[in-house]
BALOBA-1460 file (C-alpha; in Angstrom, 3 decimals):
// residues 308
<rec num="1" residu="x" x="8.398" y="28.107" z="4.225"/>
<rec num="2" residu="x" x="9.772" y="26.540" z="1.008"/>
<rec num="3" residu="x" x="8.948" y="28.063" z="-1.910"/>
<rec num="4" residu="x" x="7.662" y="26.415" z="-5.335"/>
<rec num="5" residu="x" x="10.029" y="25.012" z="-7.718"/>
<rec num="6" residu="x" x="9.959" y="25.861" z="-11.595"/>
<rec num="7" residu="x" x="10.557" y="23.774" z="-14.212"/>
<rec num="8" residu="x" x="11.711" y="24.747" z="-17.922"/>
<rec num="9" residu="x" x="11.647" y="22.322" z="-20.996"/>
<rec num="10" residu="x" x="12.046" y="22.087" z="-24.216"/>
<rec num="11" residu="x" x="10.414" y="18.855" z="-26.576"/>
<rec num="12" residu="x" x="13.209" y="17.044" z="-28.643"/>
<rec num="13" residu="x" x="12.353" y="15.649" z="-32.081"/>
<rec num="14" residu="x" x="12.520" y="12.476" z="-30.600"/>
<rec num="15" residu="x" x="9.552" y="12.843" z="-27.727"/>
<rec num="16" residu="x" x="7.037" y="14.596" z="-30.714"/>
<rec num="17" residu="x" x="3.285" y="13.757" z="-30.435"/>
<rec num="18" residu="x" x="3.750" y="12.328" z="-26.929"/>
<rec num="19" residu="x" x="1.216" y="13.028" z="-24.208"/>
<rec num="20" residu="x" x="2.386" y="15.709" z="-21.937"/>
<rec num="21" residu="x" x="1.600" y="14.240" z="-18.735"/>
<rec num="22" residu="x" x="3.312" y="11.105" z="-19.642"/>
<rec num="23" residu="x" x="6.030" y="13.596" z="-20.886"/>
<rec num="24" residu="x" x="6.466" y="15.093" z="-17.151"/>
<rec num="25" residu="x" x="5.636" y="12.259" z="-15.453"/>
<rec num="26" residu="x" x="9.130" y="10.816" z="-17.166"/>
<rec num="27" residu="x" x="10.981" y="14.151" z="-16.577"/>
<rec num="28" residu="x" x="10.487" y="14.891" z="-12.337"/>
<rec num="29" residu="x" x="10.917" y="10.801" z="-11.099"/>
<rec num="30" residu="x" x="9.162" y="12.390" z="-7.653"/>
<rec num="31" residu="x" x="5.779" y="12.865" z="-8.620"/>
<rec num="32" residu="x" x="2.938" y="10.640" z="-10.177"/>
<rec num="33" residu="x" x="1.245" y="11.057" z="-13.236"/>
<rec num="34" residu="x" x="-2.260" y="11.367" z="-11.910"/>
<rec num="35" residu="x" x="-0.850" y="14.293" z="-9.807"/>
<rec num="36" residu="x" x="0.434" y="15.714" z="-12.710"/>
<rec num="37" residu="x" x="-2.756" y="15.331" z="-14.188"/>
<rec num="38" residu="x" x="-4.438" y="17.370" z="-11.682"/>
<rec num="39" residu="x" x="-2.092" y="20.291" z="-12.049"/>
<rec num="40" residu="x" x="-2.860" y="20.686" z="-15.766"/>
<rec num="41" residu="x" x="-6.223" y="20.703" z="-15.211"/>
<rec num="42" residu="x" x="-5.482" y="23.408" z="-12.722"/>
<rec num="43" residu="x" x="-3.609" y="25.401" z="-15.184"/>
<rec num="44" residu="x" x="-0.318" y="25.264" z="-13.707"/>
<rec num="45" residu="x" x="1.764" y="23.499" z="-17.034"/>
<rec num="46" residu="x" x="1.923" y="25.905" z="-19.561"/>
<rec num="47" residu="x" x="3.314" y="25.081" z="-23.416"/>
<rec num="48" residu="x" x="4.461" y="28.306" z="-25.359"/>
<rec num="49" residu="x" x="3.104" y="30.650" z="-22.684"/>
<rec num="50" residu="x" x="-0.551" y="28.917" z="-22.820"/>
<rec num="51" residu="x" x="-2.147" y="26.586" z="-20.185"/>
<rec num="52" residu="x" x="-2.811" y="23.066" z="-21.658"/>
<rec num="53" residu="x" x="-5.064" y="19.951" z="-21.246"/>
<rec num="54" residu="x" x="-3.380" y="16.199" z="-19.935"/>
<rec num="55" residu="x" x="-4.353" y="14.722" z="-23.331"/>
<rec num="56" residu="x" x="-1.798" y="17.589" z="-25.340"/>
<rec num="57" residu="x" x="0.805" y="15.973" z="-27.452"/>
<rec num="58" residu="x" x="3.935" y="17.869" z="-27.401"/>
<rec num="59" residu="x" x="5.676" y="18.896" z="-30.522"/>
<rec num="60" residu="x" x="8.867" y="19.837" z="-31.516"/>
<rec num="61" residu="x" x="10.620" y="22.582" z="-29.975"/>
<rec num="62" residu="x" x="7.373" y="23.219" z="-27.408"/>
<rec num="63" residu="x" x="8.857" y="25.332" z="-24.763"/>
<rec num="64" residu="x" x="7.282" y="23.605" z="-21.575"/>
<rec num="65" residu="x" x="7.340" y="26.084" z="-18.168"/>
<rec num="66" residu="x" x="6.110" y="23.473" z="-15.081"/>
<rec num="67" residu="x" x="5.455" y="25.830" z="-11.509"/>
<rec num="68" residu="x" x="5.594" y="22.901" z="-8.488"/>
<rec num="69" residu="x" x="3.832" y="24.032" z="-5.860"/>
<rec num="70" residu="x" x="5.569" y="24.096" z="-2.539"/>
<rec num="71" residu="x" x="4.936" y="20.901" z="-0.414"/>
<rec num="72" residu="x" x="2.571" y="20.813" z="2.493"/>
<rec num="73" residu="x" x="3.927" y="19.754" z="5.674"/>
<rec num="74" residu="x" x="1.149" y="17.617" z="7.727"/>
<rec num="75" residu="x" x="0.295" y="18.059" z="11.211"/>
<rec num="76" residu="x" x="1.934" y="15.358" z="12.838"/>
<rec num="77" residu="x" x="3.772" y="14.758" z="15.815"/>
<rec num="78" residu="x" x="6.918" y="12.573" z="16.066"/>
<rec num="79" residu="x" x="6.318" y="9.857" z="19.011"/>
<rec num="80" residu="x" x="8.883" y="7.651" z="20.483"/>
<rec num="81" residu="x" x="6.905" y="4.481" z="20.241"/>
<rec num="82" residu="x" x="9.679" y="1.665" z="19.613"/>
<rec num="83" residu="x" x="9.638" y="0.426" z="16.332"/>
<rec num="84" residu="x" x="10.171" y="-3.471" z="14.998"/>
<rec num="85" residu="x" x="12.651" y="-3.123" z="12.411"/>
<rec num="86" residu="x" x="13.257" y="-6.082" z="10.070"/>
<rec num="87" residu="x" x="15.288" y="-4.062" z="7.217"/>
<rec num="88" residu="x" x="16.936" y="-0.617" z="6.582"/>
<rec num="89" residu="x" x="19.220" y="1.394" z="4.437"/>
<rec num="90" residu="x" x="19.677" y="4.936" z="3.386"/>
<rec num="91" residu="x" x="16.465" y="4.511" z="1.290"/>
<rec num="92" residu="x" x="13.901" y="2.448" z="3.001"/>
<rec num="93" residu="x" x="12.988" y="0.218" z="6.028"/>
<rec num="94" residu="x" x="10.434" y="-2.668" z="6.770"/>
<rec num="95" residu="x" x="8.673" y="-2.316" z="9.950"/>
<rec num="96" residu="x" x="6.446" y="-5.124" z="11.928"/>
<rec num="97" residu="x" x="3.469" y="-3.511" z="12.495"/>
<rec num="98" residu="x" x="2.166" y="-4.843" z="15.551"/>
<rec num="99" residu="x" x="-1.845" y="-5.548" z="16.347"/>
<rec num="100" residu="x" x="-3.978" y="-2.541" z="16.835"/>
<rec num="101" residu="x" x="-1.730" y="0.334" z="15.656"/>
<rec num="102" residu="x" x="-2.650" y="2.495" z="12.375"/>
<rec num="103" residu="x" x="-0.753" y="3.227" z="9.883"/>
<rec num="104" residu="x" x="-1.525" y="6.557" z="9.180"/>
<rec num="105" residu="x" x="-2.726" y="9.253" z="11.519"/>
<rec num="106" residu="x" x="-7.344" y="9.888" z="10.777"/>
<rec num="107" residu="x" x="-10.063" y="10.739" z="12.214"/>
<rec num="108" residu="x" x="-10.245" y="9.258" z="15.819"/>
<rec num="109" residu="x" x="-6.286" y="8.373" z="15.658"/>
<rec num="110" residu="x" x="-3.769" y="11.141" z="15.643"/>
<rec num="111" residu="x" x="-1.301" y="9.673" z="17.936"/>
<rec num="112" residu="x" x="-0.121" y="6.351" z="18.457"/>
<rec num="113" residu="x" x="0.468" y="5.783" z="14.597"/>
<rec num="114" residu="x" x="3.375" y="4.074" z="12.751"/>
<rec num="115" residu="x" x="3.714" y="7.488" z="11.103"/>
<rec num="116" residu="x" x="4.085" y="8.966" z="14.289"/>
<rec num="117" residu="x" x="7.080" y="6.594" z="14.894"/>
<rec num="118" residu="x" x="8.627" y="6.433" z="11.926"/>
<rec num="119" residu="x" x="8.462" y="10.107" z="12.219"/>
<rec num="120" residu="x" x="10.444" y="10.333" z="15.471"/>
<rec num="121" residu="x" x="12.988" y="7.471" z="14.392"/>
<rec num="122" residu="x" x="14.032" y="9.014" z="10.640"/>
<rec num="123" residu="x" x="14.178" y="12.417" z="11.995"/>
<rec num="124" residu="x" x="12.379" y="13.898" z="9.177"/>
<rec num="125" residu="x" x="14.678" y="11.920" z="6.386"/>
<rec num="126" residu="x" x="10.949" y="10.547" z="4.506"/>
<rec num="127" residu="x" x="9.652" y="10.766" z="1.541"/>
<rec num="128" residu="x" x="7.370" y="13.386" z="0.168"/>
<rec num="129" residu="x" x="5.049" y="12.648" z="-2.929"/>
<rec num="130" residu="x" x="2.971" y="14.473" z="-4.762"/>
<rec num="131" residu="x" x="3.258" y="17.694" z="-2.758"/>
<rec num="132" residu="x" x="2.051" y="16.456" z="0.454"/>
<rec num="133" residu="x" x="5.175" y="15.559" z="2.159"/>
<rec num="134" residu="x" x="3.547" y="11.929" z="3.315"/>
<rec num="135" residu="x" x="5.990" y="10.513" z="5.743"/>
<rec num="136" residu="x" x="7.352" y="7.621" z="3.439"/>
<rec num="137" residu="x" x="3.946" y="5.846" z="3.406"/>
<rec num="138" residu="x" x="3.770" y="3.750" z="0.000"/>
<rec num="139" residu="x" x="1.408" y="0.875" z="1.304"/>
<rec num="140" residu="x" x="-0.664" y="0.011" z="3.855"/>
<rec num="141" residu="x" x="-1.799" y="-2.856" z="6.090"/>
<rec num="142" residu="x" x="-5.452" y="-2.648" z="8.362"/>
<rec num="143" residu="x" x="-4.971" y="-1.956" z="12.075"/>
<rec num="144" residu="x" x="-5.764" y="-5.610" z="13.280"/>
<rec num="145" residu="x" x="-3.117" y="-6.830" z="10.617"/>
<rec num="146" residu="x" x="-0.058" y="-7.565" z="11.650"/>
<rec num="147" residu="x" x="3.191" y="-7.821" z="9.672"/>
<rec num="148" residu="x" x="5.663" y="-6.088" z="7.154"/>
<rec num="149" residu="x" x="4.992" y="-2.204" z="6.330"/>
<rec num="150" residu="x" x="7.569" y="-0.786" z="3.331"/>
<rec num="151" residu="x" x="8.961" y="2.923" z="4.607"/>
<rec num="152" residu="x" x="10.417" y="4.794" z="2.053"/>
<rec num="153" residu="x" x="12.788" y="8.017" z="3.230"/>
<rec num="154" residu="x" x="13.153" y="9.779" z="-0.250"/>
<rec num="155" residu="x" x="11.345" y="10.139" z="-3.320"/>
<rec num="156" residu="x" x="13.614" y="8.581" z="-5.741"/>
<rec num="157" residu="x" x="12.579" y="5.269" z="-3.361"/>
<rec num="158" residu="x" x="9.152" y="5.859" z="-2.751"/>
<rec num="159" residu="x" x="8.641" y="6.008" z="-6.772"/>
<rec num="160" residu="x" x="10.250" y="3.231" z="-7.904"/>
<rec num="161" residu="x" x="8.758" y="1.380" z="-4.782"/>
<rec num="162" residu="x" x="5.052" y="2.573" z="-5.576"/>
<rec num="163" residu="x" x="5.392" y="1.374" z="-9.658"/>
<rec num="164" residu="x" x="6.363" y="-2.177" z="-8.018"/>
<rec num="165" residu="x" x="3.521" y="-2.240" z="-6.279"/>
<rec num="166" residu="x" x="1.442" y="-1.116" z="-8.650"/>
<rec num="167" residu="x" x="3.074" y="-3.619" z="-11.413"/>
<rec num="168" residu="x" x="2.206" y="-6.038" z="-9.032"/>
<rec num="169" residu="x" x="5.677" y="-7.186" z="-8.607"/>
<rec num="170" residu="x" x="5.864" y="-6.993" z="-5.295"/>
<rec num="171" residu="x" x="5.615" y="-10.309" z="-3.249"/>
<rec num="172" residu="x" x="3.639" y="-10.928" z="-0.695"/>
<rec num="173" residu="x" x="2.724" y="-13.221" z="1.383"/>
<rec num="174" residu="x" x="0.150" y="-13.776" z="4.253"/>
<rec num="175" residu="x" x="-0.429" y="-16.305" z="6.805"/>
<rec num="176" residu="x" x="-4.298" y="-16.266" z="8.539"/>
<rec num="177" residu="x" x="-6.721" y="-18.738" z="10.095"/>
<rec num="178" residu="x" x="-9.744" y="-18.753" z="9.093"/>
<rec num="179" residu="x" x="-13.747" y="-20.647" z="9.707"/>
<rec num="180" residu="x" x="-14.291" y="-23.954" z="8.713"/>
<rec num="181" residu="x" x="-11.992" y="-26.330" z="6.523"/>
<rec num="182" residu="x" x="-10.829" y="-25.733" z="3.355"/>
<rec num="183" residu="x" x="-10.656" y="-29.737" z="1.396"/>
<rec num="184" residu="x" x="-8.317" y="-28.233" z="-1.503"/>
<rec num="185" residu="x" x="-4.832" y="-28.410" z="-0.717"/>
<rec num="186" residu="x" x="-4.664" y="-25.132" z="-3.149"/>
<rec num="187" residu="x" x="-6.768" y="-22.591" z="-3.944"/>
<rec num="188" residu="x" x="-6.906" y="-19.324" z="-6.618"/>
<rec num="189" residu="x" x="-9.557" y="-16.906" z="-6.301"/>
<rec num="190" residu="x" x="-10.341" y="-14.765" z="-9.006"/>
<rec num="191" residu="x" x="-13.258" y="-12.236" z="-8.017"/>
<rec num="192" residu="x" x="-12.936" y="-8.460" z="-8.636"/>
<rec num="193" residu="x" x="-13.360" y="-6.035" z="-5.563"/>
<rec num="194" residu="x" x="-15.013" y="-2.468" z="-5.041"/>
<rec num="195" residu="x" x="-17.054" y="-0.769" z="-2.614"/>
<rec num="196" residu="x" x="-19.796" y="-2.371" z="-1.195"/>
<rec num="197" residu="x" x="-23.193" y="-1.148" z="-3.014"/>
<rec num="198" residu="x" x="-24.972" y="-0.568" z="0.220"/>
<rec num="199" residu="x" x="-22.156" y="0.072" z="2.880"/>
<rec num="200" residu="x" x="-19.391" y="2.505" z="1.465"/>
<rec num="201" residu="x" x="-16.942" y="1.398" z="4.402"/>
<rec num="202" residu="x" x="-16.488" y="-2.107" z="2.975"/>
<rec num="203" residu="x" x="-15.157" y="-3.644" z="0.255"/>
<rec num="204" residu="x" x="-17.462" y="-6.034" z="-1.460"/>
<rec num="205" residu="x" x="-16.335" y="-8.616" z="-4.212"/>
<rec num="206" residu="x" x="-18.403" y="-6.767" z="-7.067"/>
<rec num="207" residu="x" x="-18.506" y="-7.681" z="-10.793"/>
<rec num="208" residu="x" x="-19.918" y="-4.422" z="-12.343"/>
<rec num="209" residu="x" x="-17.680" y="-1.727" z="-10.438"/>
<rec num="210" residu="x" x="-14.735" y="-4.100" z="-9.018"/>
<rec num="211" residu="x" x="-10.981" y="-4.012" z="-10.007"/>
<rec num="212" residu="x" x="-9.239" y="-7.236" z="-11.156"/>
<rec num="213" residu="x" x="-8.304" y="-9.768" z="-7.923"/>
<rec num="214" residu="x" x="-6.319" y="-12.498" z="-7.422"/>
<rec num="215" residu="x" x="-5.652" y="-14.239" z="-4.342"/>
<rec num="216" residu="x" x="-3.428" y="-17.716" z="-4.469"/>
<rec num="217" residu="x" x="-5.004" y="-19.379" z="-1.177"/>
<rec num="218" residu="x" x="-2.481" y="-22.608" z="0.503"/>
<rec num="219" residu="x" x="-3.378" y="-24.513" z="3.554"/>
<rec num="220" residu="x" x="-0.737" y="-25.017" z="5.675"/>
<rec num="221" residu="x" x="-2.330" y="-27.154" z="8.654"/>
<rec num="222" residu="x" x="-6.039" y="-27.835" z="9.273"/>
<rec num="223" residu="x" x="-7.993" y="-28.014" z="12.306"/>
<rec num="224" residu="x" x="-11.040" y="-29.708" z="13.925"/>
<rec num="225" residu="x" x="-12.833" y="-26.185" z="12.541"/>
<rec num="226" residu="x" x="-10.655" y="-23.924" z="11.042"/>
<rec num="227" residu="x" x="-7.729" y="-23.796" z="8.579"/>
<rec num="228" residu="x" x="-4.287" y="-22.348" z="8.667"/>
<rec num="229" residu="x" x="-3.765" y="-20.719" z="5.242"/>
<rec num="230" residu="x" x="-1.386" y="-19.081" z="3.272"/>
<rec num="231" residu="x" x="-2.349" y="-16.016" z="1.138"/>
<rec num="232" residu="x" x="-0.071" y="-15.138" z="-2.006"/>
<rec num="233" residu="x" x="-1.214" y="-11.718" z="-3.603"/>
<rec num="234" residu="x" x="-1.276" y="-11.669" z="-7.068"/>
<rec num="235" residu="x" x="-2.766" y="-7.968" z="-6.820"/>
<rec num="236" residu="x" x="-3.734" y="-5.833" z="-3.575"/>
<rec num="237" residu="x" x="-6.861" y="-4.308" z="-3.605"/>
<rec num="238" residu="x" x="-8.252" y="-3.039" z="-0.422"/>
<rec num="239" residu="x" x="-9.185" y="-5.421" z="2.026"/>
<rec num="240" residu="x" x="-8.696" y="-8.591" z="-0.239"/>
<rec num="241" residu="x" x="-7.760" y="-11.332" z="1.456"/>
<rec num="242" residu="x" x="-10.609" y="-10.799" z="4.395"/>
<rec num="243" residu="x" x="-13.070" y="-10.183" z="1.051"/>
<rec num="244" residu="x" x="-11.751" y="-13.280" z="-1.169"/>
<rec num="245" residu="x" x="-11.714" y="-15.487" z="1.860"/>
<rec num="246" residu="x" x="-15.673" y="-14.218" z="3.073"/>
<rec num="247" residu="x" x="-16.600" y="-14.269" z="-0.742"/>
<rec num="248" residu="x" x="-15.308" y="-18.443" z="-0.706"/>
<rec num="249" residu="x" x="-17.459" y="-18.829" z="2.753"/>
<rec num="250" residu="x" x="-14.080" y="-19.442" z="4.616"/>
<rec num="251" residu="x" x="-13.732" y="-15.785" z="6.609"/>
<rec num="252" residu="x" x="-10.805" y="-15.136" z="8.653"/>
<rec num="253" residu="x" x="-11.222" y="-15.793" z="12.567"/>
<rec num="254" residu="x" x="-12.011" y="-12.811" z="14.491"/>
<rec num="255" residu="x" x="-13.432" y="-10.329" z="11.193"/>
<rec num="256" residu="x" x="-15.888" y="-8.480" z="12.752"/>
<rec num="257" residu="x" x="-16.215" y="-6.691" z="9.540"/>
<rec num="258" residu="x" x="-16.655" y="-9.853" z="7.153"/>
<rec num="259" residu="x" x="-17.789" y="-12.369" z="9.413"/>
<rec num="260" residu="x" x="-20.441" y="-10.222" z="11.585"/>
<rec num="261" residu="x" x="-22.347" y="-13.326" z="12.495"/>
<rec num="262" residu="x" x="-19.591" y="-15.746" z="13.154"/>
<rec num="263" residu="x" x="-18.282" y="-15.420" z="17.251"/>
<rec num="264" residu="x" x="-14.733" y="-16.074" z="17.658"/>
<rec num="265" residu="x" x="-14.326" y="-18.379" z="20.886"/>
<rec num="266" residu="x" x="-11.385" y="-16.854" z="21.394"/>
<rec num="267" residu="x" x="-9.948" y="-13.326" z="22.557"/>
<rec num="268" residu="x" x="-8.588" y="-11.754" z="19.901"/>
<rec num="269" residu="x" x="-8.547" y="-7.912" z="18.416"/>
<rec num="270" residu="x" x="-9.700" y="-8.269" z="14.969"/>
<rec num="271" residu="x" x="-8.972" y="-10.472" z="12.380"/>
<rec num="272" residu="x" x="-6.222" y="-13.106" z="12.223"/>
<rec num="273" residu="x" x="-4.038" y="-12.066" z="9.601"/>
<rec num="274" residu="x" x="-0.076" y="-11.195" z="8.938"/>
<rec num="275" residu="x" x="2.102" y="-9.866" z="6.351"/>
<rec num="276" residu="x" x="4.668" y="-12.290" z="6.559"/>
<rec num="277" residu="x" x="6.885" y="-12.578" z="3.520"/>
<rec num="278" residu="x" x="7.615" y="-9.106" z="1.862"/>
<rec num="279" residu="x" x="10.002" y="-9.452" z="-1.215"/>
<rec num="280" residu="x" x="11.071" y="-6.357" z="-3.409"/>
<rec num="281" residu="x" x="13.805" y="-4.816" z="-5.932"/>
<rec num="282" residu="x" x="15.868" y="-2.643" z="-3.853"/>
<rec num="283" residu="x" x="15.095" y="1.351" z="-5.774"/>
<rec num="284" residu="x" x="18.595" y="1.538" z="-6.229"/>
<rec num="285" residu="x" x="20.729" y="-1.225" z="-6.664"/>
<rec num="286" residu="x" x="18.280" y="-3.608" z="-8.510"/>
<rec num="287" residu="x" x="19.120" y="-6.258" z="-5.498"/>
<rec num="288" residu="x" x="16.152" y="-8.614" z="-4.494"/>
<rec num="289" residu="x" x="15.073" y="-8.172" z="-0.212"/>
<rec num="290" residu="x" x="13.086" y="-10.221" z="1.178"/>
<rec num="291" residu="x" x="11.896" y="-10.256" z="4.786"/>
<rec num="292" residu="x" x="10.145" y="-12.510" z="7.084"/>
<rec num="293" residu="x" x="8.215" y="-11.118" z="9.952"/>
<rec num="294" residu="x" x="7.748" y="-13.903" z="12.493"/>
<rec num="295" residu="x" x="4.138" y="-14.842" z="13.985"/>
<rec num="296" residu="x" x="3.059" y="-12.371" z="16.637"/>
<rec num="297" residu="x" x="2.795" y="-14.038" z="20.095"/>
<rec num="298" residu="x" x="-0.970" y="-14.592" z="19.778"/>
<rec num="299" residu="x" x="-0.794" y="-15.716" z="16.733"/>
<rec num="300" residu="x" x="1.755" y="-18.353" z="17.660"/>
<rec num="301" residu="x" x="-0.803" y="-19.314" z="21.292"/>
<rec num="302" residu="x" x="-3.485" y="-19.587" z="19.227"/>
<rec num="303" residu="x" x="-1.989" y="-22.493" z="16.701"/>
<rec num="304" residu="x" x="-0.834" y="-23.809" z="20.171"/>
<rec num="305" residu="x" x="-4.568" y="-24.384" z="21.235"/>
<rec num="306" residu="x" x="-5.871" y="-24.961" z="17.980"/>
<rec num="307" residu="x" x="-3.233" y="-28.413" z="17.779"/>
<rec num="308" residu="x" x="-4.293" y="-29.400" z="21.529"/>
């Protein structure tokens, strides 16, 4: 089993009076500054031989002693499940995700996951963040989604990856159909999102408890009763696009979650909704990738029937 790692520093002149988890957070590029967070409360930072609090400023000459805990592998199984590959270096890949397949292994699906494959096609070269060594998972997409799914296979990726994401610099871009037809050529919605006050398994768009949201909505063909749309994320909060689009009366063709009393004419597995355009700064050479996942097959037949 590997054992834990310790760290020694020293505060220069230079870094005096700054926060100490910001201080560590800058120091060890592999772990997050919440998780850092959580192991000063737990004790394990100590300054000058003493345990310390998140909100200590350093000063001068501090002598910092930082004990990483050894990482915990997770139970889970590489699977050869063949994988849709759109992109891949040394550093990361973009999968498709097809329909119906989970990201990451839970309760009621341990097998079958993209972790599973990604598992059995890096051979173990993934990320591992935080001390859980998460098998390069730094985003997800719902199980009925479809589309582009960032892998990282190192930390040094997997950081710089997650502060994209959460600097919201990350493009993305979603194609869906949706109920009913939307008159505006374009469309922004601006509605914060949280849990749902009386059903803590959905999102809700919620203006006392919600996080800032901002979906830029474009229609890209519309039909007799529903609309083709495009959905730029200007932030990715949980579920957004299937809450924006329900919050605007417009929700996407086949939600059973947000659109439980709407029934889809047609056979599909969930909502209608892919991850099509995934644009990024490559972690280490600064380049700008882009991919484009094409419309899965019943996403294409049902824009066929939708024209006739």
């Amino acid at each position: 089993m590997e054992s834990s790692k310790i760290y020694r520093f020293q505060i220069t002149e230079e870094m005096e009076e700054e926060r100490i988890d910001k201080a560590l957070s800058g120091w060890i590029d592999s772990l997050s500054r919440s998780y850092i967070q959580k192991l000063l409360k737990e004790g394990m930072v100590q300054v000058n031989g003493r345990p310390v609090k998140a909100n200590y400023h350093v000063r001068y000459e501090d002598e910092i002693c930082f004990e990483l805990p050894p990482a915990i592998e997770p139970d889970i199984l590489p699977e050869k499940i063949p994988l849709d590959i759109l992109y891949e270096d040394e550093d990361l890949l973009v999968v498709n995700k097809p329909k119906g397949m989970v990201v990451h292994p839970a309760a009621g699906h341990y097998s079958g996951t993209l972790v599973n494959a990604v598992l059995e096609h890096c051979k173990g070269n993934l990320s591992g963040i935080n001390g859980i060594l998460r098998p390069g998972i730094v985003h997800r997409i719902d199980r009925d989604t479809t589309g582009s799914v960032i892998i990282c296979k190192n930390d040094f990726a997997h950081k710089i990856i997650a502060d994209q994401l959460k600097s919201h610099s990350v493009v993305r871009h979603y194609h869906a159909i949706c109920y009913g037809v939307i008159s505006e050529d374009e469309k922004t919605i601006c509605a914060p999102i949280g849990r749902h006050p009386a059903d803590r398994k959905k999102m809700a768009v919620n203006e006392k408890n919600g996080k800032h949201a901002v979906t830029h909505l474009k229609v890209l063909q519309r039909f007799r009763n529903y609309t083709y749309i495009e959905c730029r994320l200007e932030t990715g909060r949980t579920h957004q696009i299937r809450v924006h689009m329900a919050h605007i009366g417009r929700p996407l063709l086949g939600d059973e979650v947000y659109a439980p009393g709407r029934k889809s004419p047609f056979k599909l597995e969930g909502q209608c909704l892919h991850a099509k355009i995934l644009g990024f700064r490559h972690p280490r050479t600064g380049e700008y990738i882009e991919t484009d996942a094409p419309l899965p097959a019943y996403f294409c037949h049902l824009l066929s029937v939708l024209k006739d």
